[in-house]
N, C-alpha and C positions, 0 to 999 in steps of 0.2 A: 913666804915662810910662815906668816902668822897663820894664814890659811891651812898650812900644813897642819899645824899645831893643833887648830883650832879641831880641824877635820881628827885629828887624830885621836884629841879627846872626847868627841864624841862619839866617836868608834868606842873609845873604851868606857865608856859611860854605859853604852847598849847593852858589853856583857855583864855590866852588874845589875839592870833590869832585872827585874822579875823572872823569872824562864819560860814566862807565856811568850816570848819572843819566840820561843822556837818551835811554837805550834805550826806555822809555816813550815822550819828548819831552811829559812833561807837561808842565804849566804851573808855575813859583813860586808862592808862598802871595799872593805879592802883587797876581799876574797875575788867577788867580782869585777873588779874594775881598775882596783888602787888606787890610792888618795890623791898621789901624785899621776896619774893617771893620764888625767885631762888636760893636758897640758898644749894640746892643736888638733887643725881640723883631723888629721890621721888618724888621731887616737881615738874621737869621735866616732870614725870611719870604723876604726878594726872593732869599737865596740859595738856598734850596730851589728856586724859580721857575728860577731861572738854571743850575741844575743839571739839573734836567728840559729846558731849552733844548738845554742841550748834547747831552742823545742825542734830542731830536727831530732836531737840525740832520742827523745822519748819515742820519734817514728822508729827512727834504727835501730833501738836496744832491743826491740821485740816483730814479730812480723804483725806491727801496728795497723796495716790498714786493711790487710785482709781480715784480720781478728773484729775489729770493730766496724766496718764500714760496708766490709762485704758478706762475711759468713753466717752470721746471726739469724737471718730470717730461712736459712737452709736450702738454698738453690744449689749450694757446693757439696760434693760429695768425694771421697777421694777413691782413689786404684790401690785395689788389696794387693795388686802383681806387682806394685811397684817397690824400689830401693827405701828398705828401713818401712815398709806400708804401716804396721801400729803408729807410728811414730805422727802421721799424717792426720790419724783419724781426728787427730781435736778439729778439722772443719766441723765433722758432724755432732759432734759436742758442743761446740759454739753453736751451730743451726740450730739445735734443740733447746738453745739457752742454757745449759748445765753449765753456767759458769763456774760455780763452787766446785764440782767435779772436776771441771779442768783446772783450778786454781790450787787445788788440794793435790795435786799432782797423780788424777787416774790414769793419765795418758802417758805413753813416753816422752821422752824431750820437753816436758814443757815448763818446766820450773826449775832446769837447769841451766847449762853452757850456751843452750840452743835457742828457746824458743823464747825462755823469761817472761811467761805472760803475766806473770806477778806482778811485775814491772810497771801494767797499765793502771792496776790499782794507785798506785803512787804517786800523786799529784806534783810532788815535790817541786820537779825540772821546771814544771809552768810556771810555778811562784816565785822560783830562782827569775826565770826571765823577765814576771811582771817587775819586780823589786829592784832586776837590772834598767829596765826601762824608767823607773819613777826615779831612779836616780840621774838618770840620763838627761833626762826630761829638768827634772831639778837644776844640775851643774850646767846646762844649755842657758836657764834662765838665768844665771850668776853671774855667764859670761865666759866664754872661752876663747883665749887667742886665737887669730886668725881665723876667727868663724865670722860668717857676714851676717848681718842680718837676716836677709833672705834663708842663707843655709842654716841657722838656727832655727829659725820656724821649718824648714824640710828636714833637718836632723830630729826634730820633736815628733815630725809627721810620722815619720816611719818608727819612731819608738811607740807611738802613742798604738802603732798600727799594730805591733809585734807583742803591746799586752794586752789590746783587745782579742789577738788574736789567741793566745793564752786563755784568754777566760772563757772566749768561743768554743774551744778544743773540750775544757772543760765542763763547760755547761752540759755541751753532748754526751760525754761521759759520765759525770756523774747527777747531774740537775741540779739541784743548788750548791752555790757555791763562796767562801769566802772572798768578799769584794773590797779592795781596797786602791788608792790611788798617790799616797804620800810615801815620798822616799826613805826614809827612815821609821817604818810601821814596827809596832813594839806592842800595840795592845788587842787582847783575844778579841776575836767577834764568832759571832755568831755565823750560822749559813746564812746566805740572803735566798727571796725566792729567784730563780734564773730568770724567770722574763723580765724583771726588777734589775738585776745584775747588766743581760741585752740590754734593756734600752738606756742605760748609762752609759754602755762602751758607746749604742747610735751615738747618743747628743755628744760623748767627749770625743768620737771621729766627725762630729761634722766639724767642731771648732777648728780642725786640723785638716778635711779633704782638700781645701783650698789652698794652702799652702807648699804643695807639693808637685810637681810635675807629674803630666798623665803617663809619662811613659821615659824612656833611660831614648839619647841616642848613641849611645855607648852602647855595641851589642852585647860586648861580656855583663852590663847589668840588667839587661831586659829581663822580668820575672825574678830575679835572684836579689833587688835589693825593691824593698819597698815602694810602691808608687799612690798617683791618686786612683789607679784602675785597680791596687791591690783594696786598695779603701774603702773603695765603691763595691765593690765585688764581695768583702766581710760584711759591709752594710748590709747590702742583698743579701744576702746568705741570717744573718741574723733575724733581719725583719721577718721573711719566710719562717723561720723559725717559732719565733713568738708569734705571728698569724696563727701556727697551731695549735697555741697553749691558751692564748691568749683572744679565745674568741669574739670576747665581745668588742674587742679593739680589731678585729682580723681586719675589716677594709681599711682602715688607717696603714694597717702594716702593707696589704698588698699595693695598694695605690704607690707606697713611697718606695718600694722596691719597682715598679713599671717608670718611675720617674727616674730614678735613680738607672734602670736598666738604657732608659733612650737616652741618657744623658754618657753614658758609657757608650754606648755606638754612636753619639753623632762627634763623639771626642775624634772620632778617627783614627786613634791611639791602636788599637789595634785590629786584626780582621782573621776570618778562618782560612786558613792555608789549604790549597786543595789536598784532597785524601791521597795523592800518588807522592805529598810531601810528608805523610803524617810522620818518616822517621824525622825529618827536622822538627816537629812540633815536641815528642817524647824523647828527643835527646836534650831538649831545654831553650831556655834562652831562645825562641822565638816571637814572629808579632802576634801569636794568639795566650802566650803564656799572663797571666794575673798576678801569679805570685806560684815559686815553686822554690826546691830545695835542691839546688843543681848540684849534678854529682860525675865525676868526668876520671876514667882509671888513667887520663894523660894526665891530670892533675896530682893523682896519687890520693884520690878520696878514697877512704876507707868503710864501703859498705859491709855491714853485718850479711852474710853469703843467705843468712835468712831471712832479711829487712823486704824486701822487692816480692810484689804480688806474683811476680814474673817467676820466683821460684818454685809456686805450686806448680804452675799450668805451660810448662815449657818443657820437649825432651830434647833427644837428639835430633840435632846436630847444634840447636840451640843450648842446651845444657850438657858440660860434659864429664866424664869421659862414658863413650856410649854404654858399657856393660851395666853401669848402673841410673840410666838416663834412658832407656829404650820405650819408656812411657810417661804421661805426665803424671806427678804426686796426687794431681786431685783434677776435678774436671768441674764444667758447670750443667747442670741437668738437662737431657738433650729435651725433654717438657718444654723446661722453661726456655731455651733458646730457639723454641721453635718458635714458642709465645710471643718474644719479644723479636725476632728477625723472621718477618713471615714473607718481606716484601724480596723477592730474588733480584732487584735490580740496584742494593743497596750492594754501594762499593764497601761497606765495612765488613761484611760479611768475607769477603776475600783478600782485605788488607789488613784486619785484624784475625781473623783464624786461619787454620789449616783447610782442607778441606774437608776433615771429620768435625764439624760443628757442632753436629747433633749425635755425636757416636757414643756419646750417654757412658765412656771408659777412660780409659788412658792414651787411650788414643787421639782425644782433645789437643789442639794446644790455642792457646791464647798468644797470637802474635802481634798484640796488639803493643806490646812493651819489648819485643825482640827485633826493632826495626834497627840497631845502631850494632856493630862489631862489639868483639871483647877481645882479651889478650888471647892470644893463643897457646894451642899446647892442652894435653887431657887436665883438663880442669874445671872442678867445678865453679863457674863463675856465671853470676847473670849478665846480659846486655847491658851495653854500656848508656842508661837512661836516667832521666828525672824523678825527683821525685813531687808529682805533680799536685796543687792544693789547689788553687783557683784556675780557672783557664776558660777563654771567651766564650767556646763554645755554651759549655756549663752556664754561662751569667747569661748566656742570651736564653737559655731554655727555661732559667729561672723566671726573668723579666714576659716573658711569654705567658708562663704559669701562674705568675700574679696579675697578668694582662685577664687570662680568663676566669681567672675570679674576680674581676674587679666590672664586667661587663664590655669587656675592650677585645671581644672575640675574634674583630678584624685585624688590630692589631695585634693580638695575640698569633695568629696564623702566619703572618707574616713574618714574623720571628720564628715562628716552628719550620717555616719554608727556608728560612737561611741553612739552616742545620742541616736541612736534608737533603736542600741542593748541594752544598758539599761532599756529601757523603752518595750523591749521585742515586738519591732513594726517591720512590715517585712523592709528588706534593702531597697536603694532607688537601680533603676535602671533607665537608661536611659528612660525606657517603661514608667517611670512617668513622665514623662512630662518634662517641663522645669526645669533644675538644680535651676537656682535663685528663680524662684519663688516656687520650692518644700523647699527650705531651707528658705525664708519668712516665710513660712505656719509653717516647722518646728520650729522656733522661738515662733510665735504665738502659737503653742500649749505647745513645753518647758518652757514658760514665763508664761504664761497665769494669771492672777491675782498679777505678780510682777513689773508693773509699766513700760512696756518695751514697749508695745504694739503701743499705739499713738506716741511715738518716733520714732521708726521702721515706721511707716507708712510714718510721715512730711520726715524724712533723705532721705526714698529709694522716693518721691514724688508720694509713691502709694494713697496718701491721696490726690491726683488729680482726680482717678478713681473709680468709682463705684463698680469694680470688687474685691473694696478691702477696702471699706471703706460706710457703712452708710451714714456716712456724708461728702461729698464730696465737697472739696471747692475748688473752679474757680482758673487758674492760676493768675487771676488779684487779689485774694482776699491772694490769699497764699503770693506773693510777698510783700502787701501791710502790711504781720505779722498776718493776721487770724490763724496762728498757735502757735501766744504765748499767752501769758495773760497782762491783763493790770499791769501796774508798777502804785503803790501808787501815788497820788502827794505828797505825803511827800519827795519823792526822789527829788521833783522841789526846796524845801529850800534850800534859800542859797549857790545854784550853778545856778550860769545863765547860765552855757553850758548845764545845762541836759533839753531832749528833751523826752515826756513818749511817749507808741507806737503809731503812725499814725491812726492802723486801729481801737482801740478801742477809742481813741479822737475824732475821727469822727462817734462814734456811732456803732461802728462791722456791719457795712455794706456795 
């Protein structure tokens, strides 16, 4: 009871703060979580659940990962023939980089009911979750009934995982970013630099990868609740990350992702399901999933009908009802798919498309996300799949990719040959070309519609060249942040340190 008290007046103590508390506009302890909240391991339990909720909401409010992950460098083009066609065209708006055009509402649908890309501006959701985690984290160490030892350090693992994971999402969106770690945060700061920001989430996930299990043997939590493979796999994905910004440090970064990557495969924890299973791997909850945001219409999950990549590039019989579904919304450039799937003995080529791959129209579809049933009946509904954020394949082509920059080329192939024996594609051999850049290509076609894409490009700075990107922005333009997105001014209340990005205040020119 003292505790209640105590919690409560501290609660009310925050809103007579200053109102730089609400430069974040996070939530109260009691908004998030309630005081009396923590009170067993359940409650622990549902709040991890609800914490992962909160940065899925920011994929679903908008169609999140084709906006940011895929369209941007302009491989996507959409079908004028198709249902509502203006309404589509922000792919090629995105491709061009005209984010302020699409943000200012040029396009149909996009700053309304539908598309909300306003939305990605808004950092909000993530700070909500970090601030839910630091509390989490906090009341773990206080002590909570019925929690064990053990589960206290794996309940801290997976919180600690879900605001690095935050500030990751972050960093890629806007570049630097407000960094903070104590539960009850109250006073303004500044932006920090983002590879400064990474390599604090690295060291505060190492002191937590150990404390966690590599993997659920509960199949309903495989991928869907935090693990050490999700850990390892944001590790990866970070260090990669600062390797590009971060040059003079890059072999530190690559070395510790190839470490990090063998030590992820000799776990045993998980493996690549062959391709004639791929609908088990994109319905969820498999052994190649890292970490995903499972979504099931048995469960009664509630997807945005425009959240899923799957609703550009799918028609009939996959989307319905046919009269307005007879072609796909948008396609991917039959160029560039030639580019990237040249080899005809690669089973993805006919377990993720149609047979118009290269048909350069609507006549496209991407089935590489329509492998699972949906309800029946004329409806428009997408396949009943995942929403996928880490996944073996991905970490082994990472671990690969830091293998060949780090002078580890045999092992580096070795790991590119996992991938593509699966996918039933011939091995690579020196005779193909460049190692780095055949294990690029390979990404781009192992990823392909899972939000990977435009990232992979700004990191390795191939999105300087023509030879690998559509849209090609100038060293002066890249430096100046033409590869993130604008940040709300709502971030400007209430803190007189925060500063929003350069190159879009000045017009994205």
């Amino acid at each position: 009871m003292k505790k209640v008290i105590i919690y409560t007046i501290i609660i009310a103590a925050t809103f007579c703060l200053p109102a730089c508390k609400k430069f974040l506009d996070v939530q109260p302890l009691d908004k998030l979580t309630g005081n009396n909240y923590f009170q067993s391991k359940d409650d622990v339990v549902a709040n991890i659940y609800n914490l992962s909720r909160i940065v899925f909401n920011k994929y679903n409010e908008t169609h999140y990962i084709g906006a940011t992950g895929e369209y941007r460098s302009g491989e996507v083009l959409y079908e004028s023939q198709s249902d509502h066609a203006p309404a589509r065209s922000f792919v090629e708006v995105l491709g061009k980089n005209n984010l302020l055009t699409l943000l200012s509402g040029g396009v149909p649908w996009v700053n309304d009911i539908n598309y909300n890309f306003y939305r990605i501006t808004d950092w909000t959701g993530y700070y909500q979750a970090i601030q839910g985690a630091n509390i989490l984290i906090a009341k773990l160490d206080e002590g909570i009934p019925g929690v064990s030892e053990a589960e206290k350090k794996s309940f801290k693992a997976e919180a600690a995982f879900i605001r690095s994971l935050s500030y990751f999402i972050m960093v890629r969106l806007y570049g630097n970013v407000v960094y903070y770690t104590d539960p009850f945060h109250s006073a303004a700061l500044p932006r920090e630099n983002f590879v400064s920001v990474l390599n604090k989430c690295i060291a505060d996930l190492k002191t937590y990868k150990n404390d966690i299990a590599w993997t659920y043997t509960d199949p309903a939590l495989k991928g869907v609740r935090a693990s050490r493979g999700s850990i390892v796999a944001l590790m990866m994905e970070m260090n990669m990350w600062n390797a590009g910004f971060d040059p003079n440090n890059a072999k530190k970064y690559y070395e510790e992702t190839a470490d990090l990557g063998r030590e992820l495969i000799a776990s045993n924890a998980y493996r690549l399901l062959p391709i004639n299973e791929w609908a088990t791997v994109i319905k969820g909850r498999s052994d190649e999933s890292l970490f995903e945001f499972y979504r099931s219409i048995n469960y009664g999950d509630a997807n945005t009908n425009l959240a899923p990549v799957a609703d550009m590039f799918l028609h009939y019989p996959y989307k319905r009802p046919e009269y307005t579904h007879r072609v796909s919304f948008a396609y991917y450039r039959g160029e560039y798919m030639q580019k990237i799937f040249q080899d005809g003995s690669d089973r993805r080529i006919t377990t993720w498309f149609n047979e118009d791959i290269f048909a350069d129209n609507g006549k496209f579809m991407m089935l590489k996300f329509a492998q699972n049933s949906f309800s029946t009946g004329e409806e428009d509904a997408n396949p009943d799949n995942t929403f996928m954020i880490f996944r073996y394949g991905g970490e082994i082509l990472l671990a690969a990719e830091a293998m060949a920059n780090s002078d580890q080329d045999n092992d580096a192939i070795k790991l590119l040959n996992m991938v593509r024996l699966r996918a039933g594609a011939s091995p690579y051999t020196p005779s193909n070309g460049n190692l780095k850049d055949f294990i690029f290509y390979e990404r781009s076609r192992e990823l392909i519609g899972e939000g990977h894409h435009y990232f992979d490009l700004v990191r390795t700075k191939r999105i300087l060249s023509s030879q690998w990107s559509y849209n090609v922005l100038t060293a002066d333009k890249f430096n100046r942040g033409a590869w993130t997105w604008p940040i709300s001014s709502n971030a400007l209340n209430n803190n007189p340190y925060m500063v929003l990005n350069e190159y879009w205040v000045n017009g994205g020119n």
